[in-house]
N, C-alpha and C positions, 0 to 999 in steps of 0.2 A: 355367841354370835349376835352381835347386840351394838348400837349405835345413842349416843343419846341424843335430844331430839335436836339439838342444835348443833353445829360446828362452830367452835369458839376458835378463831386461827390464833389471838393476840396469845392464848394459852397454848396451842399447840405447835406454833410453828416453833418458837422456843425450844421446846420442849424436845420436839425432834432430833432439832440440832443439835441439842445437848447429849440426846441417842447416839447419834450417828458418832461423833466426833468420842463419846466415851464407847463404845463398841467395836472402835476403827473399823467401820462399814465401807470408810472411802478408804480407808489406808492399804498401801501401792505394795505387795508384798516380791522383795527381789527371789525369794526363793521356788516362788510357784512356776511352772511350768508350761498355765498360759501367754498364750500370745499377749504380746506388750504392745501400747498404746501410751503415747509418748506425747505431754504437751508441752510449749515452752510459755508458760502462762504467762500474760503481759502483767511486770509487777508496777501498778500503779504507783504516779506521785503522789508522796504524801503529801495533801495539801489543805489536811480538815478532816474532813470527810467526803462521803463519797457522793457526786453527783448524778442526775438521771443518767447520763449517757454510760456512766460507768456501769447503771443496774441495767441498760440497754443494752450495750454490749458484750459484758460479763456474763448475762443472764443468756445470748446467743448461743456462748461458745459453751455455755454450761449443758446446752441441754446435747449438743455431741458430747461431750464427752461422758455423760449419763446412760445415755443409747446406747457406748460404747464398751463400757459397764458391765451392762446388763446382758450383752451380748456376746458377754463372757470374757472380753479382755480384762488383764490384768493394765489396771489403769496406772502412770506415769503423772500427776497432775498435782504438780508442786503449786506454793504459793510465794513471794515474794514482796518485798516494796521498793522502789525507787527513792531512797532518801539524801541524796548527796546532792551537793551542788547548787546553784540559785535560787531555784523554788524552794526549797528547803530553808536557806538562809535568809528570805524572804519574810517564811515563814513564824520561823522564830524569834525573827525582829518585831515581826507585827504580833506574835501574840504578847511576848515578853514584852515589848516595848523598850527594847533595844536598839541599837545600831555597832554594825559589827565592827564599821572605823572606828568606834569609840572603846574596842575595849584591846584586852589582848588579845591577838591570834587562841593562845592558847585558852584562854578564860570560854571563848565565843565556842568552840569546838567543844569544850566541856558542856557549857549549856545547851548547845545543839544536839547534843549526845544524851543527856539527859531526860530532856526535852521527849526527845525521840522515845524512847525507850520506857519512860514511865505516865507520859501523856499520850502522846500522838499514834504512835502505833498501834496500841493495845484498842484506843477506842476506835480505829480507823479498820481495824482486820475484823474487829468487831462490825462494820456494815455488810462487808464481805459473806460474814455465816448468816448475818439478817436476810440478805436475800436468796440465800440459799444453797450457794455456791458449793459443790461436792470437793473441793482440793483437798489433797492429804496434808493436814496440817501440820505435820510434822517434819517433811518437808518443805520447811521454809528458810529464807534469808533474806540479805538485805542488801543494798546495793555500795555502803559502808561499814559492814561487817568484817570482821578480818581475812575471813573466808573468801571477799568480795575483792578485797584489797590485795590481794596475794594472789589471784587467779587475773586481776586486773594487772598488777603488775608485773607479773612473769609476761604478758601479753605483749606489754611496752618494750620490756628487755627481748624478747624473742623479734622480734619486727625490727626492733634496734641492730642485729646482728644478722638480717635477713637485707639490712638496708633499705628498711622500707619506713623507717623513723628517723628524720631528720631537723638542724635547729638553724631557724634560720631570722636575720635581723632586717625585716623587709613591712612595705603597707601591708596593714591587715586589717578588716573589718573589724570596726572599735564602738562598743556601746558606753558611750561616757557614765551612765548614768548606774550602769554595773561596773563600771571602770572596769573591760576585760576584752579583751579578744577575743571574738564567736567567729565561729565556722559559715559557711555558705547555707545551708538547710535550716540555720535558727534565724536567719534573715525574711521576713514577707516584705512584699508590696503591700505598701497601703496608702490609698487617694489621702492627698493632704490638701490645704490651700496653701497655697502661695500667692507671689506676685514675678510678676517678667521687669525688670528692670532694665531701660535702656538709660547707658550708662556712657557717656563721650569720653572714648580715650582719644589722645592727641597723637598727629602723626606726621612729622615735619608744620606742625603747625594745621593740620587740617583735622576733622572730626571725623572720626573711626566710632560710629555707636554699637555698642555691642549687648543682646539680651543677656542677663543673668535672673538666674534666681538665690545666686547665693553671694552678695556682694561682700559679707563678711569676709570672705575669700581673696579679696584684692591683693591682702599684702603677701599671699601664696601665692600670685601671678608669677608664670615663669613659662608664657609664652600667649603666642595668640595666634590662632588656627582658621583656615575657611576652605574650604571642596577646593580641589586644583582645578575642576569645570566650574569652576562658578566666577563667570567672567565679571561681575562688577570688581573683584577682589583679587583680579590677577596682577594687576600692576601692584600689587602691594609686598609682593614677594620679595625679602629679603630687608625689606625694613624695619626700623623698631615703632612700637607704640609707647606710649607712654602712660602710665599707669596713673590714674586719677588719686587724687589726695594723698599716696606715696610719693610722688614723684620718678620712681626708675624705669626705665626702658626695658622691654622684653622684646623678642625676635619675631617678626610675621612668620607664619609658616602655610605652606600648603599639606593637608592631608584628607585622604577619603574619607575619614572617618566625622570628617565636620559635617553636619547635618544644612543643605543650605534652607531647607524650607522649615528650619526651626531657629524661632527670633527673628535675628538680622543675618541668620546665616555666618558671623565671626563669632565663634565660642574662644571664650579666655581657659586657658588650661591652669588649673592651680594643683598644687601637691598638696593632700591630694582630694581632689571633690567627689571625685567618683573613679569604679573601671576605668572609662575611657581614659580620664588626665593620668592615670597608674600607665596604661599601654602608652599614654603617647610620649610620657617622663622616658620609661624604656626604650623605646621606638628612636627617639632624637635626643638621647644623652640629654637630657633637662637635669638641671640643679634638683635637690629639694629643699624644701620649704616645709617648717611646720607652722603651721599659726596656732593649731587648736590644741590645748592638753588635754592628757587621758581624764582629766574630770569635764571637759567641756566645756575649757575657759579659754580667751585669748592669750598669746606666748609673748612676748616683746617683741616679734616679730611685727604686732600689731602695733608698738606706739601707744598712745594714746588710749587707745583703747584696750590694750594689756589687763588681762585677770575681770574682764568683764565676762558675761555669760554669749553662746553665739547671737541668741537671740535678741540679746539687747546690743551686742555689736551690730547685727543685720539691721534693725530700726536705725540707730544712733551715724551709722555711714549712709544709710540712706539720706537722712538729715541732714547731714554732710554737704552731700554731692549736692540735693541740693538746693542749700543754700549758696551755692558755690557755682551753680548753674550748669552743672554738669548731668544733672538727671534731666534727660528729655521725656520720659513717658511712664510711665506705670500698666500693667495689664493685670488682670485678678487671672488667677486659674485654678486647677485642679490638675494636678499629678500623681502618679505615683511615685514612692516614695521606698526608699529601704527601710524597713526598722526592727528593731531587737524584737523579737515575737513575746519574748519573756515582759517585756516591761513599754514595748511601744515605742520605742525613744529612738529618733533619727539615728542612724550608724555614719560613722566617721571611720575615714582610712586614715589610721593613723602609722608611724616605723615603729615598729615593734620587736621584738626577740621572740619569736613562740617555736612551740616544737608541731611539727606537721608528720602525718601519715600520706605517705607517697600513694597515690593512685590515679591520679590521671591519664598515665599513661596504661590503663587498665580498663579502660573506656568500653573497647569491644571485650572483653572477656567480660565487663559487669553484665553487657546486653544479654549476652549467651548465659549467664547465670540466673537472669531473671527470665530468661527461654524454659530452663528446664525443672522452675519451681509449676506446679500445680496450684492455680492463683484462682477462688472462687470468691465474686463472679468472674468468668474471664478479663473482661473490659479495665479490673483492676491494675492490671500488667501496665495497661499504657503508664499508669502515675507513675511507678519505676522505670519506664525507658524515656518520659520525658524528660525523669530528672539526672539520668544517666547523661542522657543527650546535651542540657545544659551545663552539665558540670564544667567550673571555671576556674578552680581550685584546689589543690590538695586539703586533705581535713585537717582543720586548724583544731590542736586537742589539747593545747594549753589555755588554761584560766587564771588571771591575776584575781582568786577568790580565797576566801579560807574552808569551807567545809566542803570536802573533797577531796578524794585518794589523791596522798603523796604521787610526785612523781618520783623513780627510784634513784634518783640521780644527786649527784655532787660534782663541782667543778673544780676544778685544777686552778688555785689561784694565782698560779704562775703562765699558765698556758693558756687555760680557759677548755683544756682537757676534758671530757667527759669519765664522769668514773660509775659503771653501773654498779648498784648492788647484787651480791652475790644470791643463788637461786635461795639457798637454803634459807638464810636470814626473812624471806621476805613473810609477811609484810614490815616494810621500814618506813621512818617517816625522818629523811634527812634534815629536818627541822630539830631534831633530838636525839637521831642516831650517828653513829661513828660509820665512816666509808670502811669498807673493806679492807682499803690497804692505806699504810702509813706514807707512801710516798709517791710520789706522782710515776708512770712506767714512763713519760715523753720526755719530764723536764728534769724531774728528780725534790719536785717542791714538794715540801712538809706540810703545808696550807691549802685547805679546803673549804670553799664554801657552799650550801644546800641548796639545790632550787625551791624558792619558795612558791612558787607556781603549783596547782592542783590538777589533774587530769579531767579534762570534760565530763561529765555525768555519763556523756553518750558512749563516751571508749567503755564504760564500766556494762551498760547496760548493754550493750552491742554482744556482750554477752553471756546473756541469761542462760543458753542452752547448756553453757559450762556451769555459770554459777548453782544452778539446780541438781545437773549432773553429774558434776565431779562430789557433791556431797557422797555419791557409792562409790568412789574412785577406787577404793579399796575391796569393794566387792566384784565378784567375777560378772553378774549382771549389768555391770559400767559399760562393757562392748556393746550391749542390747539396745540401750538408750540413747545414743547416740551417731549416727543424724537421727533428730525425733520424727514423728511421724507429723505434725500439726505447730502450725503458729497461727493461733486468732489475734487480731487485731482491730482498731478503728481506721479508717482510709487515710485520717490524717497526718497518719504519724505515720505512710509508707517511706519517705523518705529522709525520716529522722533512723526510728528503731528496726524497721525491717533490712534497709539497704545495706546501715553500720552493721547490721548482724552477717548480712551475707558477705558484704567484705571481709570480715573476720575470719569468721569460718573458713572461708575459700583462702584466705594468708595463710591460718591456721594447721588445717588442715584439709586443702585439696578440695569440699567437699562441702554440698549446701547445708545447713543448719535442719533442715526439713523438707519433707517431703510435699507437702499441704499447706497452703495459705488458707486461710480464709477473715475476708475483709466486713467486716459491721459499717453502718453506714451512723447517720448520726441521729440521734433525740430531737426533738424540734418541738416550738409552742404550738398550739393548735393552728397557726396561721401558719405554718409551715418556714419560721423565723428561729435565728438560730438564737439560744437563751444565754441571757447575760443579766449581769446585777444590774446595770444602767438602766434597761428596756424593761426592768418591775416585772417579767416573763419567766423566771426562772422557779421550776418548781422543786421541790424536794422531795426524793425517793423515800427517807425516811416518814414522813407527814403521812404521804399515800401508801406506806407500807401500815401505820399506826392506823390510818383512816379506813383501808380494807382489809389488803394481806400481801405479803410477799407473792402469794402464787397469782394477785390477783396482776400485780406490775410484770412477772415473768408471763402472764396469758398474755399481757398487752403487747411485751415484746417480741414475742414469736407470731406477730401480727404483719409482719411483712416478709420479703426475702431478704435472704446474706446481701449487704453492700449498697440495702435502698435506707434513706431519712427515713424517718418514722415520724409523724406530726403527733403530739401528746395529748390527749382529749380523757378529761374525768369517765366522759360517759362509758370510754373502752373498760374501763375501770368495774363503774358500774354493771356491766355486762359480763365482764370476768367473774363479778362476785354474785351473778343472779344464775351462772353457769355452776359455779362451787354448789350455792344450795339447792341446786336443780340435783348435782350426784351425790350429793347428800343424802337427799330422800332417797333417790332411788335406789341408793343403796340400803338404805334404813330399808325400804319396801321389800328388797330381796332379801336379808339377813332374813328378816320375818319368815317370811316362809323358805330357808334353807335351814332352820335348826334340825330338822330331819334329813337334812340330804346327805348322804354317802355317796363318794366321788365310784366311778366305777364304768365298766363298761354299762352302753344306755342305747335302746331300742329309741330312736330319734323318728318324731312325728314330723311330717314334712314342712312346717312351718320352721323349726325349731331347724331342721337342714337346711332351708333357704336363710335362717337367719346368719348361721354361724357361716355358710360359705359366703356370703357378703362379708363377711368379718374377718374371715379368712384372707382374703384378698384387700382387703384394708391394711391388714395385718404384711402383707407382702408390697404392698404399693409404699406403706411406712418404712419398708427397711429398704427401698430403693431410695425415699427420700433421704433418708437420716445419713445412708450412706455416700447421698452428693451434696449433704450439709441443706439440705431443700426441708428445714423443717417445719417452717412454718406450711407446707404442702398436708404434712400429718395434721398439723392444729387442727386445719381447714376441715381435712376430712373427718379425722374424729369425733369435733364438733358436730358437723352436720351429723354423722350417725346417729351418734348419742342421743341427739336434740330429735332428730326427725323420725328415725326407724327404731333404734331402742324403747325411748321413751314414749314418743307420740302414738307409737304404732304397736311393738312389740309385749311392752309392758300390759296395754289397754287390753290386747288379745288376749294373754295370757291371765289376765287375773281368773275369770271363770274356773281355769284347769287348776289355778293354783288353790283358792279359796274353797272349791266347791267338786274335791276329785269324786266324790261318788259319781256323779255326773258322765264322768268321761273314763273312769277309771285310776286304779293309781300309775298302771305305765306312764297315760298321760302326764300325771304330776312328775312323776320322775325325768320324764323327757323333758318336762318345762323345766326341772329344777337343774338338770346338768345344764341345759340351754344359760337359764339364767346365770349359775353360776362360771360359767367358763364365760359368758361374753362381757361381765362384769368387770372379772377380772381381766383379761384381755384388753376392755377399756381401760383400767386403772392402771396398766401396764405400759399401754401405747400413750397415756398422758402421763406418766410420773417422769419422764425426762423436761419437761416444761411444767408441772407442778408436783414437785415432791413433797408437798405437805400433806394436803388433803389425802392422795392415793397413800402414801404409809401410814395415816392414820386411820384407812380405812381398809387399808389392807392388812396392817395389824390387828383389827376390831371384827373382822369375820372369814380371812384366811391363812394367816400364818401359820394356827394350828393344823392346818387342813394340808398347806404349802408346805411346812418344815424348814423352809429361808426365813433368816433372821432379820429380811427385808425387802420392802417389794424392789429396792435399786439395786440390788445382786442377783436379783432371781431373770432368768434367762427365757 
């Protein structure tokens, strides 16, 4: 029972890990008989490595499920990664120095695959065990696994025959710059500058000024709109304007929807600039117009300006007009703006073909679903009924990308017929496999061609609870695990990963994905700003785990509540790591004199009673915390004990009896030594869910033999 004099973490936190994970200390056994404990662990983008917010958050939801552990559940707590789709492709453009237009489909998915699997992953799961993370790592997967693609795409097929998957050839939110159609939730607002351009169209010969902000849009006019109460603009119903540097005439129209105290009050409708020109095109049978292609060039539609970029058309017609003395005014502003979140880059409605998941009309049943999850902190709920509330669209789940699950389909190239693949067969990739049948069942054609289209990332990852779970699908414990008990996440992905998950599940089968939310808030610079490469603020987990220790970043994390920012300061750091050598000693102090101790029933002197029943009740106030995710409440209190009444007080008291029992006797000593040794332990106990390094290597170093658990995160 022996400590040496220093605690070296760079040595030992390693070293642990390497314990646990050959030991299977975390490993989830389906045949035990305790209570299960179920999580659907969010599988990170791979995107490098892993960032603070990941050690912030990750390191939350770690220390429940540690608590939960030890508390004698049989723990559920897979690991995963998110590797399909844009980020990913992104990815391996940027490291490889590729571009995936330049090569083949197939070449690009071989290196992406590669890639994956002998770079990126292995040293990325690898930050994962650096900071401490207890996951059964044997339960793992990946989000383009075959496992992943065959569970994904029975999902598409089952919804497809449920009618709740359909393809439709309509304006869809378009990121030129990914050349793809995105769904409504990968779209933010974000302040741009602009300008207000007043812009003279003609109208029987008279001047109609109208604001824009997107003139490149001219030759997609195909109407022109003002409030029906907006009396400058009433006489003007049913006449045409005349369309500046094209020359054609479009229709005046009246509708509520014109805004009159923005600009001049006449908005020009083009196909398509935004929502509004898409509802009013429907609204008043308007033509379409495309000007912009899927790469974000002009169409011939523009003339002149054909195959230029928007932004140099928007300068280049501004110039135009006027020189032409058609531009009355210019305004500077600030708007918001739609844009790809992936890459930033203005969104364009462009006609498109995509396949959509029908839910709209599901609106009040999402609310009532997001009613009866258990959302901690409460306040978190509102982010899912606002965004219920705003939904404007079905979920757009096709992507014109290459790395990402096939979709299971083929077409009728006589009808345009849909042909699913068959259950058994799946995963397919119609790019290289054969349709199920030789003949079409509508038309009777021979001819088949593959959608070359990939399934959103988010259809795949929407559901993780399967992808984890169905790995025992074969085992009778499969009914146990599913709905799980917990889903941790960060606030900002409530309406990407949590929503697509409960829509699934509730298609699926009936029934929420889990039982318990709980939402992390975010990492932040010490000025309480969010970290980016631009802003030189961005710190690295890794640096500060090399510079202190893992447990020293997991102490800083459990430094606020579930669902608050956390602002990042070295100093917390420093104070983590003057706490570690603080129970260091104190433990070195007590091994010292418990090499004679024998645990056993013990005549307790009233000091030694007042100590442990404070402790007791610490011990009881911790499992009310732990069990409403309040854990950063135990830090608090632990800390303070440790630091004020253990150490400052208890210790000091007790050295006389300990050092010197002639004095008092040996009950004395005995009474100090159970004292000491039960509240020691008791401390390393109620801290090893928020530092598992330090307490198993000290729980190792002077009670395992005493204890007979093979570690202090299983012992109860």
């Amino acid at each position: 029972m022996a400590l040496a004099k220093r605690y070296d973490p760079r040595e030992a936190e390693p070293r642990w890990q390497r314990h646990w994970e050959r030991e299977d200390v975390y490993r989830f056994n389906p045949d035990s008989e305790k209570k299960i404990f179920s999580v659907d662990t969010p599988p990170p983008t791979v995107s490098g490595k892993m960032h603070l917010g990941h050690a912030f958050s990750y390191s939350q939801q770690d220390f429940i499920v540690r608590y939960k552990r030890m508390a004698g559940y049989n723990v559920f707590y897979p690991f995963g990664t998110d590797d399909n789709g844009i980020p990913t492709e992104r990815l391996i453009e940027r490291e490889k120095k590729v571009l995936a237009g330049d090569m083949s489909r197939e070449e690009f998915i071989k290196l992406c695959l590669k890639t994956l699997k002998e770079e990126l992953r292995p040293k990325y799961a690898s930050d994962w065990k650096r900071i401490g993370m207890s996951c059964d790592w044997n339960i793992f997967y990946t989000t383009i696994d075959e496992h992943s693609q065959r569970i994904s795409q029975k999902s598409f097929i089952d919804l497809y025959h449920m009618g709740r998957e359909y393809r439709k050839d309509a304006p869809t939110m378009w990121c030129p710059q990914c050349e793809t159609g995105i769904s409504q939730v990968e779209c933010e607002d974000r302040d741009i500058k602009s300008r207000f351009n007043d812009i003279i169209f003609k109208v029987d010969g008279q001047d109609l000024v109208i604001a824009t902000t997107r003139p490149e849009l001219l030759p997609a006019c195909v109407a022109v709109f003002y409030h029906p109460e907006d009396e400058r603009y009433i006489g003007y119903e049913g006449r045409k304007a005349r369309v500046p540097l094209f020359g054609f005439e479009v229709p005046i129209l009246p509708d509520p929807r014109a805004d009159p105290m923005k600009g001049t009050g006449v908005v020009m409708c083009c196909t398509f600039g935004d929502q509004t020109d898409m509802e009013w095109q429907r609204a008043h049978n308007l033509p379409i117009k495309v000007a912009i292609t899927k790469d974000g060039r002009m169409t011939e539609l523009a003339g002149e300006y054909e195959g230029l970029s928007v932004r140099e058309t928007r300068e280049k017609i501004v110039g135009d007009l006027e020189d032409v003395g058609l531009l009355v005014n210019q305004e500077d502003i600030t708007h918001p703006v739609n844009v790809h979140e992936r890459c930033g880059t203005e969104i364009e409605y462009l006609k498109s073909k995509q396949w959509f998941v029908k839910y709209l009309d599901l609106k009040d049943e999402m609310l009532e679903w997001g009613r009866q999850l258990n959302w901690h902190p409460k306040h978190m709920s509102h982010r899912y009924e606002h965004w219920v509330a705003g939904l404007q669209w079905d979920w757009l789940i096709s992507r014109q990308r290459y790395f990402g699950v096939p979709f299971p389909v083929w077409y009728c190239s006589g009808c345009d017929e849909v042909i699913l693949a068959d259950e058994i067969d799946l995963p397919v990739d119609p790019m290289t496999d054969n349709p199920p049948v030789d003949v079409c069942p509508e038309c009777g054609c021979r001819e088949f061609r593959p959608e070359k289209d990939v399934l959103d990332t988010w259809a795949t990852s929407s559901l993780t609870p399967k992808l984890a779970v169905d790995l025992f699908k074969e085992h009778e414990v499969y009914d146990k695990l599913y709905p799980m008990d917990l889903r941790p996440q960060a606030h900002d992905i409530i309406t990407f990963w949590l929503f697509n998950t409960v829509v699934k599940s509730r298609m699926h089968d009936g029934v929420n994905p889990w039982a318990d939310v709980i939402i992390s808030g975010h990492a932040q610079d010490p000025h309480g700003k969010k970290m980016s490469k631009s802003k030189g603020n961005v710190v690295e987990p890794q640096e500060m785990i090399e510079k202190y220790c893992a447990d020293a970043l997991r102490f800083w994390a459990a430094g606020c509540k579930l669902g608050d920012d956390l602002p990042f300061s070295e100093k917390d750091l420093v104070t983590a790591d003057k706490f570690i050598t603080k129970l260091w000693n104190a433990s070195r102090f007590s091994f010292i004199h418990l090499k004679d101790y024998k645990p056993g029933e013990q005549e307790l002197e009233l000091v030694d009673r007042w100590l442990l029943t404070k402790l007791s009740r610490i011990i009881e106030s911790s499992t009310r915390s732990f069990e409403q995710y309040e854990y950063y409440r135990t830090k608090a209190d632990v800390e303070k004990f440790f630091w004020q009444i253990f150490c400052d007080y208890y210790l000091e008291l007790v050295k006389a009896r300990l050092y010197r029992p002639d004095d008092r006797g040996f009950d004395s000593k005995s009474s100090a030594q159970h004292t000491l040794y039960q509240s020691l332990l008791t401390i390393l106990k109620l801290l090893a869910p928020i530092m598992p390094h330090i307490t198993e290597e000290i729980y190792q170093g002077g009670f395992r033999e005493k204890e007979g658990t093979k570690s202090i995160h299983v012992s109860c």
